[in-house]
Structures are given as C-alpha cells and as structure tokens.
C-alpha positions as CSV (number, residue, x, y, z in Angstrom):
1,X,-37.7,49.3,-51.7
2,X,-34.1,48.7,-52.0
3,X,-32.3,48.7,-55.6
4,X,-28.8,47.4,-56.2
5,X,-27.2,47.5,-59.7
6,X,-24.0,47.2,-61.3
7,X,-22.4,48.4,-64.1
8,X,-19.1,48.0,-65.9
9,X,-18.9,44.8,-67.5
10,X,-17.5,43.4,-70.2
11,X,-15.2,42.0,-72.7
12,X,-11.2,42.6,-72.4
13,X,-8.3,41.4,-73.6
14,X,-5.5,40.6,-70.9
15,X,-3.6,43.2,-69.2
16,X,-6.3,45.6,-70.2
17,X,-8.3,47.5,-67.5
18,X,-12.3,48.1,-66.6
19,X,-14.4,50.1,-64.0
20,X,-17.4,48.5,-62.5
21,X,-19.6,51.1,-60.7
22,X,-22.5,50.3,-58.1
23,X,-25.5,52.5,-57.2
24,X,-28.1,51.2,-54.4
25,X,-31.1,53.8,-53.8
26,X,-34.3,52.7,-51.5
27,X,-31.3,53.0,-48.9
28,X,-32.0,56.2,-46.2
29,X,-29.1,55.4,-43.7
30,X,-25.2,55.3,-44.5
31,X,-24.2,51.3,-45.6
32,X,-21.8,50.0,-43.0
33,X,-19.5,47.9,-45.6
34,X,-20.2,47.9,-49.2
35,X,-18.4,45.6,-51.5
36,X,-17.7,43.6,-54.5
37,X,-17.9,39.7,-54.8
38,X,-17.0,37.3,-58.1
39,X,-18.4,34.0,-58.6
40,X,-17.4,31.6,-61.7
41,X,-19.7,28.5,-62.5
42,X,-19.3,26.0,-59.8
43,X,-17.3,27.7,-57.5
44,X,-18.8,29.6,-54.2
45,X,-18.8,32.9,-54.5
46,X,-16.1,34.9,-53.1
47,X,-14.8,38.4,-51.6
48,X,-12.8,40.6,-54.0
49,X,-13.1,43.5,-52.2
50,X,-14.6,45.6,-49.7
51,X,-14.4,49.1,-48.2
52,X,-16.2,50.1,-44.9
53,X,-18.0,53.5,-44.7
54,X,-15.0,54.8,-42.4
55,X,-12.7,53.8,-45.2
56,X,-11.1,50.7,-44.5
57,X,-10.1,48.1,-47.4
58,X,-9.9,44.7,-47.6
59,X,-8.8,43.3,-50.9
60,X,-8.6,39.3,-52.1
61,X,-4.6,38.5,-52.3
62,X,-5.4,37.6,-56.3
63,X,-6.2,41.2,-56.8
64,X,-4.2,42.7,-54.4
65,X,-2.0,45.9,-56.3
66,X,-4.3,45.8,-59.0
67,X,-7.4,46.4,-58.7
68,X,-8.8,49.7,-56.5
69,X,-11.9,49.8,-54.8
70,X,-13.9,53.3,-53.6
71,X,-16.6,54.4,-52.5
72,X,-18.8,58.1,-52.3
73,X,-21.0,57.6,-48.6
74,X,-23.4,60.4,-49.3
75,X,-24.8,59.1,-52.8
76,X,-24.3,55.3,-51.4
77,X,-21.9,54.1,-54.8
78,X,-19.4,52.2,-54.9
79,X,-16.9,51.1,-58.0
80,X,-14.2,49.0,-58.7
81,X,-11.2,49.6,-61.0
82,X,-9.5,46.7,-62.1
83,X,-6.0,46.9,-64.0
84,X,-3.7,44.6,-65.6
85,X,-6.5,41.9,-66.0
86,X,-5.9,38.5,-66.3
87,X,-8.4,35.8,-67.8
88,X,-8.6,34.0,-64.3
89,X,-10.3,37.3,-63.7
90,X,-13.2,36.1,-65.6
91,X,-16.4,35.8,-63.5
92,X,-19.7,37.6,-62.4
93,X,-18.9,40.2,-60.3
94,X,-21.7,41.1,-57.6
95,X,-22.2,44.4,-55.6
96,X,-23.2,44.0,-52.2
97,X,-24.7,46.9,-49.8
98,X,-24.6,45.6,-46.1
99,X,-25.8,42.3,-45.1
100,X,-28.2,41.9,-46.8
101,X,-28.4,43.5,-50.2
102,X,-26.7,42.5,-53.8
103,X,-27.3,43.7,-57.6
104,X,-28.1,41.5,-60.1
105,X,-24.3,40.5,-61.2
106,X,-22.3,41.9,-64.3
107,X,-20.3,39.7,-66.3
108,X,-16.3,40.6,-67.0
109,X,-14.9,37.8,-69.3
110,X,-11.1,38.4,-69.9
111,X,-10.1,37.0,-72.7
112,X,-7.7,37.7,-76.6
C-alpha cells in the first residue's frame, strides 16, 4: 500500500521562509515525476513545482526565483523550500508521487 505525506506547514509572516518535505513508502520502483501542487478554496488546484527523477524542474512563474524544489530518488522524498513568502502564498500545498498518488495536504497560511 502506497503512503504519501507531507510535512512543513505552517504559520509565517511575509517575507519569511518554510520547508515542506514529502515521504511516499509502499512505492518499490523509482517515481517518474514527483511534485508539489497548491490549492486555495474555490480555485482548481494547480502546479507549483515539479522535478522529474532525471532532474529536471518545472516551476509556476509566481514562484519562480523563490522557492526550490529537490528531490533524494533512492529514499523517494521530495521537499520544497519556499523563500521570501508572500500571503498570496497562502494555500494547501499537496505532494504528488506519479500519476496517481498525493498526501493528504499541509496547510501554509502567510500572514502578519
């Protein structure tokens, strides 16, 4: 059985910084793409990042220079640092592992 969880959340003040981190176990074979989607209430969620097992990036222009995403293939994690936050950063950020597999959400509210 497949397990996807996040970690990382929270509360910060703007311009302030916060590392979520991603673990999926149950998984045998290496995860193609891994990434990390946000989703605020009544919006679709969307891509903020993503980073392939062969190391390529994608990264939402709104985040672009600020936030970094990595990844370590042989323990299938993946984390996101996020820098110089702004409150229109505020959301429920998901993990997902593939196609088919996401973690429960974490919340990161950005806010004074």
């Amino acid at each position: 059985q497949v397990h996807v969880v996040e970690s990382g959340g929270g509360l910060v003040q703007p311009g302030g910084s916060l590392r979520l981190s991603c673990a999926a176990s149950g998984i045998i074979f290496s995860i193609p793409t891994m990434g990390w989607y946000r989703q605020t209430p009544g919006k679709q969620r969307e891509l903020v990042a993503s980073i392939s097992n062969s190391g390529n990036i994608n990264y939402a222009d709104s985040v672009k220079g600020r936030f970094t995403i990595s990844r370590d293939n042989a323990k299938n994690t993946v984390s996101l640092q996020m820098n110089s936050l702004k409150p229109e950063d505020t959301a429920v950020y998901y993990c997902k592992c593939g196609v088919y597999f996401w973690g429960q959400g974490t919340q990161v509210t950005v806010s004074s």
